[in-house]
Structures are given as C-alpha cells and as structure tokens.
C-alpha positions as CSV (number, residue, x, y, z in Angstrom):
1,X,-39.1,55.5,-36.7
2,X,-40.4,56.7,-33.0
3,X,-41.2,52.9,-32.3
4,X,-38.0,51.3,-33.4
5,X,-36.2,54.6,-31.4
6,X,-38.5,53.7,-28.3
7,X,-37.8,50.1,-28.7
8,X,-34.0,50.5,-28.8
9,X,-34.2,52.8,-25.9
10,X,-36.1,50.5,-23.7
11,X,-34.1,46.9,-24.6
12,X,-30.8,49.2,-23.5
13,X,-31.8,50.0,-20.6
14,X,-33.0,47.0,-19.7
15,X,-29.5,45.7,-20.6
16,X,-27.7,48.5,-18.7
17,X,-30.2,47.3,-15.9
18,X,-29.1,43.9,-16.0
19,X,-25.7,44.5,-16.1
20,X,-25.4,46.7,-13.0
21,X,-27.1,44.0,-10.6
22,X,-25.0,41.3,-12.0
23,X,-21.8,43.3,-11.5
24,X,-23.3,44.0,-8.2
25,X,-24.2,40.3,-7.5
26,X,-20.8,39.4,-8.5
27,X,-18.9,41.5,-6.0
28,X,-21.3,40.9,-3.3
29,X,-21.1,36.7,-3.4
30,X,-17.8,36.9,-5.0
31,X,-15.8,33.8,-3.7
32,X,-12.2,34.7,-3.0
33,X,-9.6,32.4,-3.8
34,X,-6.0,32.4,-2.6
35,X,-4.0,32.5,-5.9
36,X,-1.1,30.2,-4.5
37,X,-3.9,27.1,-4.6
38,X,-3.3,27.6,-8.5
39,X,0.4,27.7,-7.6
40,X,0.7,24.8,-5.5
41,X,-1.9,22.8,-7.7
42,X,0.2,23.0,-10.4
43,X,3.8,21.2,-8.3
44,X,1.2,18.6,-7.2
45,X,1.5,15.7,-10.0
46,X,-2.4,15.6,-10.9
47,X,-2.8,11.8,-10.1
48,X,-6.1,12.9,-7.6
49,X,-5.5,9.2,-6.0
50,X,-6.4,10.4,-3.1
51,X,-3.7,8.4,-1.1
52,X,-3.0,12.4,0.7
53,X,-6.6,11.9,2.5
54,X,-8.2,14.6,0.3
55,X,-10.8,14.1,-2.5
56,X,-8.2,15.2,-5.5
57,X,-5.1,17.5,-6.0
58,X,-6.9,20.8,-5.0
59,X,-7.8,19.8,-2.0
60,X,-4.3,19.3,-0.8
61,X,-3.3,22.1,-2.2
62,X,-6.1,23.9,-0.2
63,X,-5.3,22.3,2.6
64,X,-1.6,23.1,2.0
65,X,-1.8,26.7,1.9
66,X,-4.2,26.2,5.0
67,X,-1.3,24.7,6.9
68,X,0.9,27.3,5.8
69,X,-1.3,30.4,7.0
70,X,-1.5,28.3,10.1
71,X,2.0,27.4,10.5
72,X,2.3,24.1,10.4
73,X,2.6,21.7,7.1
74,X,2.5,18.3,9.8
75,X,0.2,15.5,8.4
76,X,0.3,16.7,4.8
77,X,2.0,14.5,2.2
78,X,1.3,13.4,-1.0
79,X,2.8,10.4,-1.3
80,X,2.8,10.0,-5.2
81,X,4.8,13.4,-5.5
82,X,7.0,12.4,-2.5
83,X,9.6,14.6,-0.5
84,X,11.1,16.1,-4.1
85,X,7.6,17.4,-4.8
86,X,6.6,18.6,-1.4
87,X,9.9,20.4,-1.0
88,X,8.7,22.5,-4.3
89,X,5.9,23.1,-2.6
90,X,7.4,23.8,1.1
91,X,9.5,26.5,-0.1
92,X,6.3,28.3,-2.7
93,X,4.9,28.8,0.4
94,X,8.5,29.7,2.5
95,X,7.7,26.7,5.2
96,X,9.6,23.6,6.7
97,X,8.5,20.6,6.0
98,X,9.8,17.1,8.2
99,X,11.4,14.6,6.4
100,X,8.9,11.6,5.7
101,X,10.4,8.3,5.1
102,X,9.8,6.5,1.9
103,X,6.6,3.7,2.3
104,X,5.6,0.8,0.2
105,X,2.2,-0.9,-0.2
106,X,3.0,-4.9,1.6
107,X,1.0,-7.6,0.8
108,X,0.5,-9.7,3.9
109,X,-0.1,-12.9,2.9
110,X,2.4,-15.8,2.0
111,X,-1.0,-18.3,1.1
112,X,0.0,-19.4,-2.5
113,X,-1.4,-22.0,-4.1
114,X,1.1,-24.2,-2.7
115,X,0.2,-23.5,0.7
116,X,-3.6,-23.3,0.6
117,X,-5.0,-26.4,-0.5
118,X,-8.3,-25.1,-2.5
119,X,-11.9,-26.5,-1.3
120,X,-14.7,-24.9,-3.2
121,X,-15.3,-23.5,-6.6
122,X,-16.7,-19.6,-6.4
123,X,-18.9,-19.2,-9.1
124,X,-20.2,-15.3,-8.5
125,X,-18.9,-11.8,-9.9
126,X,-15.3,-12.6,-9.8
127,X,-14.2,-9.8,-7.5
128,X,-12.6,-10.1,-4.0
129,X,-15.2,-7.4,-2.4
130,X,-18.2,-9.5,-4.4
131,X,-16.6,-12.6,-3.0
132,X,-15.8,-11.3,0.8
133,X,-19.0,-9.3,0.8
134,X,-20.7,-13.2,0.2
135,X,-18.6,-14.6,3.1
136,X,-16.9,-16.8,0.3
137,X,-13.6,-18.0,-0.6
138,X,-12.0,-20.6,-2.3
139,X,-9.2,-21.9,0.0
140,X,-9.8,-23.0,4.1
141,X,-8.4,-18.9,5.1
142,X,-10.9,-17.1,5.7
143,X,-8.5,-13.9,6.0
144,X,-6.3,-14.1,3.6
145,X,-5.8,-13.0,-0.1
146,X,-8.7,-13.9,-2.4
147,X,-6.7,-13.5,-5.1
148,X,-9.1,-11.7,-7.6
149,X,-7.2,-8.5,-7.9
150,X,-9.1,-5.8,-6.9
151,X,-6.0,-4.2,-5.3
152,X,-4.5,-4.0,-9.0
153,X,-7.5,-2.8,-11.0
154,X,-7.4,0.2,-8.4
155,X,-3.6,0.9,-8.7
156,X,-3.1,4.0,-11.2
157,X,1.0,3.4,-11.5
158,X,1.0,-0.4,-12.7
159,X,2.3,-1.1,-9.2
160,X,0.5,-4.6,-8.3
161,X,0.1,-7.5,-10.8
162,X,-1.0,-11.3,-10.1
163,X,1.6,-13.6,-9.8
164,X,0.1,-16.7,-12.0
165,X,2.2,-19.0,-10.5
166,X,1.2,-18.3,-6.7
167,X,-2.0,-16.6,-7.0
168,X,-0.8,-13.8,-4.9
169,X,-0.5,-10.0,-5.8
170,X,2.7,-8.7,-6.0
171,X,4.1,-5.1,-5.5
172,X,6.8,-3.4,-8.3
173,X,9.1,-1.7,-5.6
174,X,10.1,1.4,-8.2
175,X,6.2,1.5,-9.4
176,X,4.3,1.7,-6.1
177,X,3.5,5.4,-5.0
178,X,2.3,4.6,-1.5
179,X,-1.1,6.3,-2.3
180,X,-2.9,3.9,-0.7
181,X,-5.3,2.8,-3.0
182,X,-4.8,-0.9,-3.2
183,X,-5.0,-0.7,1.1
184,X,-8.4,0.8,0.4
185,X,-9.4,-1.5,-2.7
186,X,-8.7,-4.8,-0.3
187,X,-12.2,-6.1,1.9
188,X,-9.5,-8.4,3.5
189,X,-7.1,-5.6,4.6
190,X,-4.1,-8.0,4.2
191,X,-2.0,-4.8,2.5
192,X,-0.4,-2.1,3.9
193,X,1.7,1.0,4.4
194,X,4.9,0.1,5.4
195,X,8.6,2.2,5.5
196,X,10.6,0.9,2.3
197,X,13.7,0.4,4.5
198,X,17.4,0.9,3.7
199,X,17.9,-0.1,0.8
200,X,14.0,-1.3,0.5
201,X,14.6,-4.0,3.2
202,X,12.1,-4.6,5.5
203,X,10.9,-7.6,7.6
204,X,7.5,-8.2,8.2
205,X,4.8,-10.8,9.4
206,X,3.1,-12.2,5.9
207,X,-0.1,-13.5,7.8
208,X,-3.4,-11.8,8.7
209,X,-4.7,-15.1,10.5
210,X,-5.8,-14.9,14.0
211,X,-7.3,-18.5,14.4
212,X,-5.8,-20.6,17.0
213,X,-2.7,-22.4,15.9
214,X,-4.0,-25.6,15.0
215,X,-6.9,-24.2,13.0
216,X,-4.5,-21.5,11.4
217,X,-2.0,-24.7,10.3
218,X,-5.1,-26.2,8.8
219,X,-6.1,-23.3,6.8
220,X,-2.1,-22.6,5.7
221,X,0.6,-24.1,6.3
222,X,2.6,-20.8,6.4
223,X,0.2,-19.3,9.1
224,X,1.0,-17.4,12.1
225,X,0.4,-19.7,14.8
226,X,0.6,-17.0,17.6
227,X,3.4,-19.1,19.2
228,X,5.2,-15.9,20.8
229,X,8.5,-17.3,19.9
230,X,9.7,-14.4,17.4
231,X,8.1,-11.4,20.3
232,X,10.5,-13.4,23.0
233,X,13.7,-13.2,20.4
234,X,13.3,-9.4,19.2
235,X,15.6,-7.1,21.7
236,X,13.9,-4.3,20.5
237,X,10.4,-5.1,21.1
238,X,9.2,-4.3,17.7
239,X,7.0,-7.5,17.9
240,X,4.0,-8.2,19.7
241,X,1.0,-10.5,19.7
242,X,-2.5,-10.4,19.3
243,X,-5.4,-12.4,18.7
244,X,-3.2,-15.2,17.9
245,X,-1.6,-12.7,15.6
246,X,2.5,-11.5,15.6
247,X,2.6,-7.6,14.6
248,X,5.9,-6.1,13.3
249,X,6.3,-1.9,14.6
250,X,8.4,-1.4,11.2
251,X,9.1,2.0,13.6
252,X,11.1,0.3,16.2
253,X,12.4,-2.9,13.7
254,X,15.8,-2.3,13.1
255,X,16.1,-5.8,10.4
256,X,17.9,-7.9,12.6
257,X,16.1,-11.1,11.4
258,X,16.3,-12.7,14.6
259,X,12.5,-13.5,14.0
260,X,13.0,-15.1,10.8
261,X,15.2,-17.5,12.2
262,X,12.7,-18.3,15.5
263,X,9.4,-18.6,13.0
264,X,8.5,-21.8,13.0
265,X,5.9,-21.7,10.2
266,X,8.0,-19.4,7.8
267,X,5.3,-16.7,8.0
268,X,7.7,-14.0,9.0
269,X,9.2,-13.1,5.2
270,X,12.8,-10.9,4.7
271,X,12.3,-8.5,1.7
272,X,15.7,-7.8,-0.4
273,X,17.9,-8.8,1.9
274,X,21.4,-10.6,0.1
275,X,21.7,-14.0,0.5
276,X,24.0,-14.9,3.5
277,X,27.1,-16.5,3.4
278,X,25.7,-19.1,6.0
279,X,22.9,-20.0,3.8
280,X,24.8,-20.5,0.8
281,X,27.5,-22.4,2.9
282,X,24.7,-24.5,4.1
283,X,23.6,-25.2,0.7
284,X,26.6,-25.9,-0.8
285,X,27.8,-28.9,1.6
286,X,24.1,-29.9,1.3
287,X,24.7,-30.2,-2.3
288,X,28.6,-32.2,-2.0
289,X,27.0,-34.2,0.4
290,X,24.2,-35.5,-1.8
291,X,27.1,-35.7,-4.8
292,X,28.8,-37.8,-2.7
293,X,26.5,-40.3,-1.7
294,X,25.8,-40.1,-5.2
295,X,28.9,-41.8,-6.2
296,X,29.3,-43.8,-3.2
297,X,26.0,-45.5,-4.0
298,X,27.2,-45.9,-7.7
299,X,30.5,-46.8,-7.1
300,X,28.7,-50.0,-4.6
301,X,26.3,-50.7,-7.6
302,X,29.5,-51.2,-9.7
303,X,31.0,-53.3,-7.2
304,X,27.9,-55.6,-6.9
C-alpha cells in the first residue's frame, strides 16, 4: 500500500512539475496575434489566389491591419473581393480606402489560326511553359500565344477558355477576378492587367511582336509593324513605341479609336464598343451594290 501511495505521489508531482513549466513556456514564447486578422480574414473571400501579392488570404489580412496601425491601406487590394469587399474591410478597421478602378486580364494577341500559317509539329509535354521553356512553337511568332492553355488551367473562376475555332484564349468579362494568375501562368507574357473601361470598353494593341516590320508581317499578318502611325494620331499621347512595338497607357486612353482607324495591320482591337452607324452604312451600300450588279449581270445574261 506504501509503494502504490509513493508511486502516486511521485507520478503527481512529476505532472504538477510538467505543467508549471509548460504554462510557463507558454506565456514566455507566447505569440500574440491581433484578433481583427480573424476579423478581416473572414470578409476576405478565401480564394488564396494570390493575385493581392500575398501568399494566401491571411497574409493580406495581416498585411491589412498592418496598414491600418500604420495609417495607410495604399497598395492593398484584393482584386477577387473587389471595392464591395474592401470597403467591409476599410470600415472593420475605421480607415479610407481610394477608389480602385475595375481591371480585366487582356489577351494580347490577335494570331489565330487564320493569321499564323503553322510550320512545325510540337511533339513534347503539351504545355506552353514546356514548349517556350524548349524555344518551340508551332507557328513563325516567336512571341505570341502558344495556345496550350496554361493561362486557363491556372484560372480558379472559369474565366479563360480556348476558342477552338482561333486557337486563342479567351477572357469571360463577368468571370475574370483580375487576380492575376493567368498573367503569372503565361511564359510569353502576352496577358495583362488592364482597367475594364466604361462600360468594359477598352482599346488596346493585340501584339507582343517586336520584330522589324517585314519579319513581324511574315510571322502574322496582324502584327504590329512599329509603323508609328497610331502614336502620331492619338491627341492624348496614350501611345508610344518601342522595340518595334505600339504600347497603349490604358491610364491616359480616353477610347477615341483614332488608332483603330490609322492601324494598318488591324493589330490595334476595340473591345465592346457598338457597332457604328458609319460601318453599318458602309456595309449596307456594299451589300446593294453587289445586289445590283447582281441583277444587272443577270438581266444582260437574259438579254444575250
């Protein structure tokens, strides 16, 4: 009875023991964290894209309340949540935030099958970083899209899908959270960030190519051909040109279309804009002219 009395003893304190140095441990390396992270974690919408410039949701909301004991919320926006869910979380932590403008991922490239005549078989992992990464390609471009989708396997939102018919990704308007994903997934960087625009118009330059003009019109024949024409036309000087390459400032582009018009190569593209009356004027007498040398040429057949 002594022994088992002994042995009880001696096992309790050794507990007791135990449990005063790991209360003590706890307090000493305790980690404090700021209980509106929770708070702010939970207005964030989970997606942990990363399109914010953080590794996941908690560290923007880390870096949120960061910004907050500091003042300042400028640079932090998570773009999937947009301004609705960054207003939440503005006035949790009883700040201002600016207001952002709505962007959209843009493909920039206009080489559909049409207009890239194909001249090699790629027989390798069928990715575009396997394929860029072997200095491959299928068509004479050597900057544009290679068509193999790795900007749609890496969109969470269902935003991008292959057109079949062209061969080019395209981008659902309503679907595309501006997270930035597909701009990281490309090894081409022909997509982009750009500001959705009234009433999601925007113009922009749908060519990466900086070859010289004539070896640009080989590879496409939709190319930018660095001719300088559209920078000369724009009276806002949203348009410049490099390496061979035009460059729309969607900042300063106020959707005049001017540049459309001047392109000479049809690489400058007009997103959502209505059809104009001009156009479809233009179409139509195209289209009574062609009915009536239709008839004219039946009614002489008769004749003979």
């Amino acid at each position: 009875m002594n022994f088992i009395l002994i042995a009880v003893i001696v096992l309790g304190t050794i507990g007791l023991i135990a449990a005063i140095v790991l209360f003590a441990a706890s307090k000493k390396f305790a980690v404090y964290e700021d209980p509106r992270i929770a708070q702010v974690g939970e207005l964030l919408p989970g997606a942990n894209c990363g399109g914010c410039g953080f590794p996941g949701c908690s560290g923007m909301a880390d870096a949120l309340v960061k910004g907050a004991d500091a003042g300042s919320l400028d640079g932090l926006m998570c773009p999937v949540g947009g301004a609705e869910t960054m207003g939440k979380v503005a006035d949790l932590l009883g700040m201002a935030i600016a207001n952002t403008e709505p962007m959209v991922a843009v493909v920039r490239c206009n080489g559909t099958c049409e207009h890239r005549a194909k001249i090699a078989e790629y027989a390798g992992l069928r990715t575009c970083a396997a394929m860029h990464a072997c200095g491959a390609g299928e068509t004479a471009c050597g900057f544009g899209c290679l068509g193999c989708g790795d900007c749609v396997a890496a969109c969470q939102f269902g935003a991008i899908s292959i057109n079949p018919a062209t061969g080019i990704p395209e981008v659902d308007d309503e679907k595309c959270t501006s997270c930035g994903a597909c701009v990281k997934a490309c090894p081409r960087n022909i997509i982009e960030l750009r500001k959705k625009g009234p009433k999601n118009r925007r113009v922009f330059v749908s060519c990466v190519n900086k070859d010289k003009g004539p070896a640009a019109m080989k590879a496409c024949a939709v190319s930018c051909i660095g001719c300088g024409k559209c920078e000369k036309e724009c009276p806002f000087g949203a348009i410049t040109v490099e390496n061979n390459l035009a460059y729309i400032d969607h900042q300063k582009c106020r959707l005049c279309r001017k540049c459309v018009a001047v392109c000479p190569k049809k690489a400058i593209v007009a997103v959502n804009f209505p059809v104009s009356k001009a156009s479809t004027t233009s179409m139509s007498s195209t289209t009574s002219s062609s009915s009536e040398t239709s008839e004219t040429s039946e009614r002489k057949e008769e004749q003979a």
